[in-house]
Each structure stands twice: as C-alpha cells, then as structure tokens.
GUKE-489127 format. One line per field, with one value per residue (C-alpha): residue in one letter; x, y, z. Coordinates in steps of 0.1 Angstrom, whole numbers. Each point is the difference from the previous one (the first is absolute). Example, Ala and Ser with C-alpha at 12.3 -4.5 7.8 and 13.67 -1.06 7.14 Angstrom:
// GUKE-489127
aa = A | S
X = 123 | 14
Y = -45 | 34
Z = 78 | -7
// end
This chain:
// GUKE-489127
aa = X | X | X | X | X | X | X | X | X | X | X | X | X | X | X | X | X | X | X | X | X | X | X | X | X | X | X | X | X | X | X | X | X | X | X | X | X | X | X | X | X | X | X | X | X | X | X | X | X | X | X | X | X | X | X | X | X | X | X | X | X | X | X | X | X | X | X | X | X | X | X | X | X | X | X | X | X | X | X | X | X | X | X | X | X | X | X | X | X | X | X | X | X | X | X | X | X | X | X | X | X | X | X | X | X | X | X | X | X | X | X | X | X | X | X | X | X | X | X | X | X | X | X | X | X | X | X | X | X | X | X | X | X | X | X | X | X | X | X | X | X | X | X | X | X | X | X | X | X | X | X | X | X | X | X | X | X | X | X | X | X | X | X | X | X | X | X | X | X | X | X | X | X | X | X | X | X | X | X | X | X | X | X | X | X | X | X | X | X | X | X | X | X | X | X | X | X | X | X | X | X | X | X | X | X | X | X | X | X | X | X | X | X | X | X | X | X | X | X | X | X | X | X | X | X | X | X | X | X | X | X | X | X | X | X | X | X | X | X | X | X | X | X | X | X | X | X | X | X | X | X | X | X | X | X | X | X | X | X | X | X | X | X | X | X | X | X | X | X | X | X | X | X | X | X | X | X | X | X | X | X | X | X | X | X | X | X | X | X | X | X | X | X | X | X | X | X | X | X | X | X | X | X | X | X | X | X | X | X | X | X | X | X | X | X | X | X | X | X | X | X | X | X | X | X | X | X | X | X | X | X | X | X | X | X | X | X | X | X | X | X | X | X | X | X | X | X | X | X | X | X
X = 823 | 30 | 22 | -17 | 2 | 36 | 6 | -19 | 16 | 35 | -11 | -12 | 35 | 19 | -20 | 9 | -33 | -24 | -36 | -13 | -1 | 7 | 32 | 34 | 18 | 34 | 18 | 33 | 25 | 27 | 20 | 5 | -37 | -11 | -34 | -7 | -29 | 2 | -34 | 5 | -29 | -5 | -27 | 9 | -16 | 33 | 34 | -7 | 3 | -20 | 30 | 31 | -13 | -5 | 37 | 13 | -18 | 17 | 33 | -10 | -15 | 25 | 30 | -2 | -28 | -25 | -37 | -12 | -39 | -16 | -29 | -16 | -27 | -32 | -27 | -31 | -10 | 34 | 3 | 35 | 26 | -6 | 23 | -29 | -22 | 8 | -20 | 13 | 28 | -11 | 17 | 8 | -6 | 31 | 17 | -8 | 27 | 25 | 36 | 2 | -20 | 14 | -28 | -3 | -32 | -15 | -33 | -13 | -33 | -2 | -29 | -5 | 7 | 30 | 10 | 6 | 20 | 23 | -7 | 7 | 30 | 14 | -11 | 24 | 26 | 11 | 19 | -11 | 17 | -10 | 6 | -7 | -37 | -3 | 7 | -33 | -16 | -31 | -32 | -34 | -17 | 6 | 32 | 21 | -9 | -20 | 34 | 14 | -19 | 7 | 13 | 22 | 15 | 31 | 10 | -3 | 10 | 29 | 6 | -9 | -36 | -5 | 23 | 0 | 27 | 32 | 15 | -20 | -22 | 9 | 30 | 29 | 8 | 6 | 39 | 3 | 29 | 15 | 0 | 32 | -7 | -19 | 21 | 2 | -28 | -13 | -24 | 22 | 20 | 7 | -16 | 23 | -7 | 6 | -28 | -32 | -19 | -35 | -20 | -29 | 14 | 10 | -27 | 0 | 4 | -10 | -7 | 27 | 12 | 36 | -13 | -1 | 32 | 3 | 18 | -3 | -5 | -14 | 22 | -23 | 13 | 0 | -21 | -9 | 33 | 15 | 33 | -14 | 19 | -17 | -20 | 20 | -12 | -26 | -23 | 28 | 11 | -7 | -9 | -34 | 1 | -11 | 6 | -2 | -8 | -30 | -11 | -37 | -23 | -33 | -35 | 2 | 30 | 24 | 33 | 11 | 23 | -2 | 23 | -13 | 12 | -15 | 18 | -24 | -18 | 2 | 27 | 22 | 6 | 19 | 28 | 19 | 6 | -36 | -9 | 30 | -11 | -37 | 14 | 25 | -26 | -25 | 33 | 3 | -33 | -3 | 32 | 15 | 39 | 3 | 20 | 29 | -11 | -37 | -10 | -29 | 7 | -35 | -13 | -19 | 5 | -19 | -16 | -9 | -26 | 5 | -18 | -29 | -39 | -20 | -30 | -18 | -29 | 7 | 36 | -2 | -29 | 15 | 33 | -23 | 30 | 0 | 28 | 8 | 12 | 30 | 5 | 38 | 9 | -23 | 15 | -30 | 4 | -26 | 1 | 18 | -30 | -10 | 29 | 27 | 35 | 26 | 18 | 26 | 12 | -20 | 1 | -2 | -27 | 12 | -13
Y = 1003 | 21 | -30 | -15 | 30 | 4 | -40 | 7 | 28 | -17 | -31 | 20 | 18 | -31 | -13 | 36 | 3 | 32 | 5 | -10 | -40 | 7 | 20 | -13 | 24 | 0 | 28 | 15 | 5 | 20 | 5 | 15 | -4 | 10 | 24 | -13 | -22 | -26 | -18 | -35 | -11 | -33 | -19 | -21 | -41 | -13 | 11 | 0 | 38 | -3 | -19 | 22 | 29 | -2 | -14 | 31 | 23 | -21 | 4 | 39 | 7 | -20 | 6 | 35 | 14 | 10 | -5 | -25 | -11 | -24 | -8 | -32 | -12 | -12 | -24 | 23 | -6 | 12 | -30 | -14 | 10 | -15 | 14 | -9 | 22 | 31 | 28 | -12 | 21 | 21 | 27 | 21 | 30 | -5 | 11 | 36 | 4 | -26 | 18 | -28 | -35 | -28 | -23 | -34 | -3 | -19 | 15 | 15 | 17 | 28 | 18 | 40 | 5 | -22 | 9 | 38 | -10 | -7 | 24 | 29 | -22 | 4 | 39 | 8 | -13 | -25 | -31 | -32 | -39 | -25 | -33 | -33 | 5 | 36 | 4 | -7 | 3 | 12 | -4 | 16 | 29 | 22 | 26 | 18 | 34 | -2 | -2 | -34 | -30 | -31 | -21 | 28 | 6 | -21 | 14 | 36 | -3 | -28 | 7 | -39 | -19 | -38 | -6 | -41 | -24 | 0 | -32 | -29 | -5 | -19 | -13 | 29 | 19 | 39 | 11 | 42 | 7 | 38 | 26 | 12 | 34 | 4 | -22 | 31 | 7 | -2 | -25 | -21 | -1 | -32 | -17 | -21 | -27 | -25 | 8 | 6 | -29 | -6 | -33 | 18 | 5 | 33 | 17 | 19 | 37 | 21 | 39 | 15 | 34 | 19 | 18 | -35 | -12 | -39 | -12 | -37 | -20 | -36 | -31 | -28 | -32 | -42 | -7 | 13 | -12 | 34 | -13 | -11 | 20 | 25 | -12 | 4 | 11 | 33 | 1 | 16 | 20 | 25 | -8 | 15 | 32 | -18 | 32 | 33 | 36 | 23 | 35 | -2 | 30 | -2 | 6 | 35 | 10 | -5 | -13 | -32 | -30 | -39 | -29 | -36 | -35 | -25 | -27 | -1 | -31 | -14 | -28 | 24 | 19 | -24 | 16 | 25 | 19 | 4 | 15 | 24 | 18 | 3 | 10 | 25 | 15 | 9 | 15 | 26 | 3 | 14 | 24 | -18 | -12 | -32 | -25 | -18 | -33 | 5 | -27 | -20 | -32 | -16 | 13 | -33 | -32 | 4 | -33 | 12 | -25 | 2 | 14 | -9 | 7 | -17 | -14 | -13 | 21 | -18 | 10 | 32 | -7 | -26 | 15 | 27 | 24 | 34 | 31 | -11 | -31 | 20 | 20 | -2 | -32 | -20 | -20 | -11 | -32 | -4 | -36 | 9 | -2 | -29 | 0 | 16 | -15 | -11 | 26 | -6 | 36 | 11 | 3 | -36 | -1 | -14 | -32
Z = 1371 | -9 | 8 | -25 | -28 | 10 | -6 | -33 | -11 | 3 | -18 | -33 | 5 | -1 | -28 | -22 | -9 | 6 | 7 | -33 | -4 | -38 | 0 | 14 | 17 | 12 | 18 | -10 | 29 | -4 | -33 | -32 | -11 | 37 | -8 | -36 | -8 | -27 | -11 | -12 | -25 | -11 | -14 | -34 | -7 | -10 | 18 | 35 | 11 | 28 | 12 | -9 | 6 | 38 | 3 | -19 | 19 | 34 | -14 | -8 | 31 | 29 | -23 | -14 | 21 | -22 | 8 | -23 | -3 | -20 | -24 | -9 | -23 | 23 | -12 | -1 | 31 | 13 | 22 | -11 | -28 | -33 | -29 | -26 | 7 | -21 | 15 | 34 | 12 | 30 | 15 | -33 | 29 | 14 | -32 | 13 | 27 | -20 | -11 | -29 | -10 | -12 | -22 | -8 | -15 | -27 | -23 | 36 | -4 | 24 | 4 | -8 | 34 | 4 | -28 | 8 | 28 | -27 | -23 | 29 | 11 | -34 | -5 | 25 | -21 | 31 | -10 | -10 | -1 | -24 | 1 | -24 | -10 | 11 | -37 | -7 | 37 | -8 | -26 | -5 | -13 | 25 | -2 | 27 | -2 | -36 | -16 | 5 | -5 | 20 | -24 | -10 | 36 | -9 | -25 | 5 | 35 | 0 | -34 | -11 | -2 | -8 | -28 | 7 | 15 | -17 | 14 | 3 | 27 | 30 | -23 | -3 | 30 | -2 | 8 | 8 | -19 | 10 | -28 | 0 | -8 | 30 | 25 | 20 | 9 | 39 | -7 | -13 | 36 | 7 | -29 | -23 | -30 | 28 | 21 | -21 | -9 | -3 | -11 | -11 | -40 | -19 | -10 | -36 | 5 | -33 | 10 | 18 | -9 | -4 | 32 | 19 | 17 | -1 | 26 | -4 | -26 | 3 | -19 | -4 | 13 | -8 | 28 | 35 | 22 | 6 | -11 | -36 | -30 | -20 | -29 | -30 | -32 | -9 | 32 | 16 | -32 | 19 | 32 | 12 | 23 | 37 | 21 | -9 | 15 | -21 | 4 | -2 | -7 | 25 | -9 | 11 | -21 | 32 | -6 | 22 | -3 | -1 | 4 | -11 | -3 | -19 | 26 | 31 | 5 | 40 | -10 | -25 | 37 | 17 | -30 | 26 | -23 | -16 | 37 | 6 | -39 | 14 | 35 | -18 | -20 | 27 | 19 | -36 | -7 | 33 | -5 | 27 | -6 | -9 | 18 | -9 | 8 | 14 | 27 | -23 | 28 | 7 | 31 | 5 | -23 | -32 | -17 | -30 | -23 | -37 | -24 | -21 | 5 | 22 | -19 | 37 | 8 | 35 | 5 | 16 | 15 | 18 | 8 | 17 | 1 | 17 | -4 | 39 | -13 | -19 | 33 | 15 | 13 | -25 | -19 | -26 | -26 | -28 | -23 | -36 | -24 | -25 | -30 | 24 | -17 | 22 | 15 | 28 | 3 | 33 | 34 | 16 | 28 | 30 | 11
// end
C-alpha cells in the first residue's frame, strides 16, 4: 500500500498537477520568482486560453521558478473543461494565496462567492494581467465589491472594455510596434518591432488616460503572414494602443496596478516576442528585476489551434479533456475550428 501511494504521488508530480482535478498546478524550482504564486485564469469561447495559458505558466514555473496554477471553465457537471460554459471556472479560491493573476476570460459569470475571490484579490491592491478578451472578461449583474459591475471590470481595472476589432477579422494581422517614448522600460526587455506579431487583429482601444503608459501599439497589417507590410492608409493613423500598463483603483478605494495586451489569443503566442512582454510584466508587477532577455523557450512543444468559436455542443464533450491533460510532458493538439483561414505560421507536428 505505500508503494502504491508513493508510485502515485510521483505520477501526479510528474504530471504538475495538485490534488484538485480542476486546477493545474506546476511547481516553481529555484529562481527569481522562487516563493511567488501566479494564478493563470482562462476561460473565453473564442481564442483558446485554456491552451496558452497552461504553457505560460510552464515556461513561468520551470524557467523562472514561480509557482503557477491554473483555472479552467468545466461543463456543469465539472466532468471535462469546456470554455463555453460561462459560470464554469472553478478554483476562484486559489486567488487568495496568489502574489498576481493573469486573466484570459471572456463575459465569465462568477458567482457572489467566486466573485469575492476577486474582489478581495483586488482589495489588496495585488497585481493583475490582462490579456485579449480580458478587456471585457466578464458580464452580469453582479459587481466586485458593490462598486464595480462586471461588465465594467475592463475598463476600470485594465483601463479598456469592448471597444470592437479594429483590423478586420481573420483578415489583417496585429504588428506590436514599440513606443518610443517608453522603449526603456523593463518590460520592454527583449521585445523589438521584429518579434511581436499576432494573427488575432488589432483591436480598437478608446479610454486610456494620461495616467496610462502605452507601451505598444498595434499596426494593422495586409494579411496574417507575419512578414506582410503594414496596412497603409487611416487604420493605422494612429495605430491602436495593443499593450499598455494602468493604475486601477479597487472596490475598496485601494490603489493597485494593471498591465494588459489586447494580443493574446493561443496562436498570436507562438510571436516570441508576445510571450517575453507577458513574461516581463509578471517579473515587474511582482517588483522583481526584469531580465535582459527572459527565457520564454517552450518547456514542451505547444500546438496551438486557431481561433474562432466552436458552435458543436459535441466538441468538448467529446474531447473529454481534463487539466492533467496540460500537465508537463503533454503535449495536447485540438482540430482548428470550422472557418479557420490558412495559416502556416505554427509549430509543425511531427509525424
């Protein structure tokens, strides 16, 4: 019998993944971030976070040592992860022992009580990531702390809701092009107009304030081969804010700070680039020195699918997957969904 624990016990290290079969979990070793927890929320119908963000909390956690875990959307039965269910994230809990979150959602609908995970997460003015649709991540009558509704949580707390897509849908790519006046700073280490692209389109960006400080700003381009030249004429005149850093205020009147880019879906991430400026901000959000050229290498191959929803009330269902099934050493491959354009630009999968 306590072979048997032991073998068990090793297994579920190997995988990364704790006692809960909802969260991912993946222990820091030693480095920078040694002794910081990062939570990693996803949960959005269109862009696939439930697939970047386990392999930026692998690169976070093996590279850089910080303890990453990871929350999914469940179907209601909490059987296997399925992105379109929008009360579905579990694990908001863990936000209580977390040192900084980085979200991905999409119109989530936490309950009260998952919903004051946040709302205490963000009284205690700790820092926050937001990336693509965390702009508009959640929706519903209910409000963090009485003071913030949910659709209002972008805005007030990234400094940007929905505002609509700028560049055409699955038709002009998104180039990070480096304000100048902020080249400088730490996290941009690393990041030039060479290595930021993402395939997911600019979005438009309408309620930043003097007090924000833009880092990047996105050039839409032709079409979606990274190489493609910027689109010339007044969609770029001037080019949308795409990253940018925002002092929010939380419900309690306590003073905290935000970084989001509208770049973010699963496929924009194969840009190295996009990873080191998410990977660089968790590193000074934390108050931790940035690093000249932070390791943001995959820690296993990543296969990301493309973006788009997934109409099938079958597909996840079928795919039956589980927050093991991210663990280290998995190397998961979902089919790119119905309308997918070509895009050559990924990762090939070995034969």
């Amino acid at each position: 019998m306590k072979l048997l624990l032991t073998v068990t016990l090793l297994i579920s290290l190997a995988l990364g993944a704790n006692a809960s079969e909802h969260v991912l979990e993946f222990t820091g070793g030693d480095g920078p971030g040694k002794g910081k927890t990062i939570v990693l929320i996803s949960g959005d119908e269109e862009y696939r976070s439930e697939e970047s963000m386990p392999m930026l909390a692998k690169i976070l956690s093996q590279h850089h040592g910080f303890n990453c875990k990871v929350l999914f959307a469940w179907s209601p039965d909490g059987k296997h992860i399925d992105p379109n269910n929008q009360q579905g994230v579990r694990g908001w809990n863990e936000l209580k022992n977390a040192d900084l979150t980085i979200i991905g959602t999409r119109f989530r609908q936490p309950n009260k009580i998952d919903g004051q995970h946040l709302t205490d997460f963000m009284n205690a003015g700790k820092p926050i990531i937001g990336i693509r649709t965390a702009t508009h991540g959640f929706k519903g009558d209910n409000k963090f702390g009485n003071k913030i509704g949910y659709s209002d949580w972008g805005k007030t707390i990234l400094g940007e809701g929905w505002a609509g897509h700028h560049g055409r849908h699955k038709g002009e790519g998104a180039r990070g092009v480096v304000v100048e006046a902020n080249r400088k700073h730490p996290i941009l280490n690393g990041v030039t107009n060479n290595n930021v692209f993402a395939p997911s389109d600019v979005y438009g960006v309408r309620s930043l304030q003097k007090h924000d400080t833009i880092l990047l700003r996105g050039a839409v381009t032709k079409n979606l081969d990274p190489n493609s030249p910027n689109l010339a004429g007044k969609k770029n005149e001037p080019m949308q804010p795409s990253a940018w850093i925002h002092p929010y205020i939380a419900p309690n009147g306590t003073k905290g700070i935000s970084f989001c880019t509208t770049m973010g879906a699963s496929v924009d991430l194969v840009s190295e680039g996009l990873r080191r400026i998410i990977v660089n901000a968790t590193f000074h959000l934390n108050g931790l020195e940035v690093p000249p050229k932070a390791n943001v290498d995959y820690v296993d191959p990543f296969y990301p699918s493309f973006y788009g929803f997934i109409r099938d009330k079958d597909y996840w269902p079928y795919h039956n997957l589980k927050a093991t099934d991210f663990g280290l050493g998995k190397v998961p491959h979902l089919p790119d969904p119905k309308g997918t354009p070509k895009w050559d630009f990924r990762p090939m999968l070995s034969k």
